[in-house]
N, C-alpha and C positions, 0 to 999 in steps of 0.2 A: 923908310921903315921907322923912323927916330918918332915921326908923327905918329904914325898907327900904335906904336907901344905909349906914348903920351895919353894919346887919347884913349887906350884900352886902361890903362890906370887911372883916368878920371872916372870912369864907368865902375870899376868896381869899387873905388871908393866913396860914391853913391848907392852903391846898392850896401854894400857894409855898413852904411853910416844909420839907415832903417832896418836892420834885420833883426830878428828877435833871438835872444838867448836862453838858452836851455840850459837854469841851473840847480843847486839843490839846498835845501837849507833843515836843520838836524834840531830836533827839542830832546834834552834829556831829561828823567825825574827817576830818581832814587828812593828807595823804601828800605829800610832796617825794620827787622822784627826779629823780639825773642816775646815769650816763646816761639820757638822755631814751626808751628804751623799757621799760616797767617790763611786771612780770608777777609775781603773787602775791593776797596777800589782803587787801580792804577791810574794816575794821571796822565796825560798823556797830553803835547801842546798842539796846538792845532794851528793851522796854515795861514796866515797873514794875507787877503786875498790883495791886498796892497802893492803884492811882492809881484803880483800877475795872474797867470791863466796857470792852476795847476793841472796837472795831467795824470799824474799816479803821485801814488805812495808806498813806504814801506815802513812794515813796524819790525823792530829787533827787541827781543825780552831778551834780558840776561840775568844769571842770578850766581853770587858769591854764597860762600859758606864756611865757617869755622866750628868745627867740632871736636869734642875732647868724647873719648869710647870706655865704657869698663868694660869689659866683661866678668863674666864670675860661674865658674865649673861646678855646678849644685850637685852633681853628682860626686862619686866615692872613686871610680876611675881617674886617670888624668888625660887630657883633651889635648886635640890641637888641629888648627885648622884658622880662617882669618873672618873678620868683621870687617863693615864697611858701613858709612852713613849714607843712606840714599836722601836726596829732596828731590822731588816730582813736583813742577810748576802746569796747574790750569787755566783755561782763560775761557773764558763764556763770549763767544764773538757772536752770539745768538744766530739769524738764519743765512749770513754771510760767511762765503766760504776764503777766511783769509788766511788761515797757517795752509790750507790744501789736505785738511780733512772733512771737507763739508758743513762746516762752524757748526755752532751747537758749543757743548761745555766738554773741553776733551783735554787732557794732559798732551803738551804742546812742547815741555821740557823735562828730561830727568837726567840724575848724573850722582854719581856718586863721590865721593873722599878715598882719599891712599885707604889702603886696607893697613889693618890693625891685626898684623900674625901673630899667633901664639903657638907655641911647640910644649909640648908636656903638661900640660898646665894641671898642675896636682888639684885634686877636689876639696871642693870646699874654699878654693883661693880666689882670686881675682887680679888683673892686670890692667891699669886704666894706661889708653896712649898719651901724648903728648899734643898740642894742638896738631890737628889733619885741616889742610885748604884744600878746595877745589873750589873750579866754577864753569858757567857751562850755556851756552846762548842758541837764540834758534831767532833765526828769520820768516816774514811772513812771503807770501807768493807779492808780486806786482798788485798793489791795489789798484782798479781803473773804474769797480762800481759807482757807477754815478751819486748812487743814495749814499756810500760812506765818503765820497770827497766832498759833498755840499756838508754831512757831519763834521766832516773834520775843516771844514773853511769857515772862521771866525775870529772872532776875538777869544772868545771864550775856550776852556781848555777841554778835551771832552778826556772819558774815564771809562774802563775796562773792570770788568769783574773781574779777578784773579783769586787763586787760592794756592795752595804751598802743604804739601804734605813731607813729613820728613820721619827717616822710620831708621831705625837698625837693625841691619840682617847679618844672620851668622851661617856660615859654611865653615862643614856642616852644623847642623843646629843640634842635636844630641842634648846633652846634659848643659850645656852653656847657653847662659843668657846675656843679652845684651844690652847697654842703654846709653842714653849721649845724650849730654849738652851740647846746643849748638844756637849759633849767632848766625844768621840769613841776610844777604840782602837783594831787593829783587827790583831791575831796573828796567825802563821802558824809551824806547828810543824812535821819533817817529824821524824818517827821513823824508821828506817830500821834493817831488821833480816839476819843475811848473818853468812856464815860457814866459819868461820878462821882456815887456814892448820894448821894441829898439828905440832909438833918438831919432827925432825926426830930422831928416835931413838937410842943413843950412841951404837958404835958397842960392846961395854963391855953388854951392856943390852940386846942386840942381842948374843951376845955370851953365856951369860949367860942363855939367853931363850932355845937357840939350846942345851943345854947340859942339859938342865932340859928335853926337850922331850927325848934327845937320852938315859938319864938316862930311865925314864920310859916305852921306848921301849925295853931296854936290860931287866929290870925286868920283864917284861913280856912275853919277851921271852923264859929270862931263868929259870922263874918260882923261881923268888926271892918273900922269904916273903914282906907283904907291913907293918908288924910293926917291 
């Protein structure tokens, strides 16, 4: 038995020593914009074909935001009810379907900020918050389109249309209006999954594998005990 486990650990540390590995490597690019409605192109890194055979990918958009809120009760009543900053992120993935709406130009992320409450608020006044953070991310489906992994395999970094709308809403809206400054930032993250060639096999560990078969072909041949 001491044999047959010997030479069953040569054997797999032959085939180990060529197998390929399945791993993952992440590009980040960040964007700040104020004003708070942005509109142009997200970078995005693209895949090292160096690194091997890629198989899919995934993209992740995330987006921060800092906003300060006034409000102001125009009317002669006094209000109350809360305010919130919405940002709504789009991406134009044109006729690939990679968030899993059919691509085209479609709002892909929205989120809003702490709400900003008011109780009573006599008219004619106004109450601005204090800075309100949120942020808020979305994932694409499994990319495996042939046409966007040869896009995204190069040196060169390829780039997403994107746009960023940001509004403030009042509940209720009545006599009160709303407005905000706000600081955005909107990040793009590709992650990709590709098969790295293994090491080819030392001819000792090849040699060493064939002699373990031939061993176990001659005992079975010649009807050698196996303890």
């Amino acid at each position: 038995m001491r044999y047959k486990v010997s030479i069953f650990a040569l054997l797999v540390l032959g085939l180990m020593a060529g197998r390929a590995q399945t791993l993952t490597v992440s590009y980040t690019n960040t964007i700040s914009f104020t004003p708070d409605n942005f509109s142009g192109l997200l970078w995005m890194g693209s895949f090292n074909p160096a690194l091997g055979t890629l198989e899919s990918g995934m993209m992740t958009i995330s987006s921060t935001l800092n906003t300060v809120m006034t409000i102001t009760n125009t009317g002669a009543d006094s209000q109350s009810g809360s305010a919130q900053t919405e940002l709504a992120v789009s991406v134009n993935t044109g006729p690939y379907n990679v968030f899993g709406n059919g691509g085209g130009n479609h709002v892909v992320l929205a989120y809003t900020s702490p709400a900003l409450n008011y109780s009573r608020l006599l008219g004619g006044t106004s109450l601005t918050s204090d800075n309100l953070a949120a942020s808020g991310s979305v994932s694409s489906v499994a990319i495996t389109d042939p046409v966007i992994r040869d896009a995204a395999t190069g040196t060169d970094p390829f780039s997403l249309m994107v746009g960023t709308t940001v509004s403030a809403n009042v509940n209720p809206s009545g006599n009160v209006a709303a407005s905000q400054v706000t600081t955005a930032t909107l990040t793009g993250v590709m992650t990709y999954v590709y098969t790295a060639p293994g090491p080819v096999p030392e001819p000792s560990t090849l040699a060493l594998g064939g002699l373990g078969m031939l061993g176990l072909g001659l005992r079975r041949r010649l009807g050698w005990p196996g303890k």
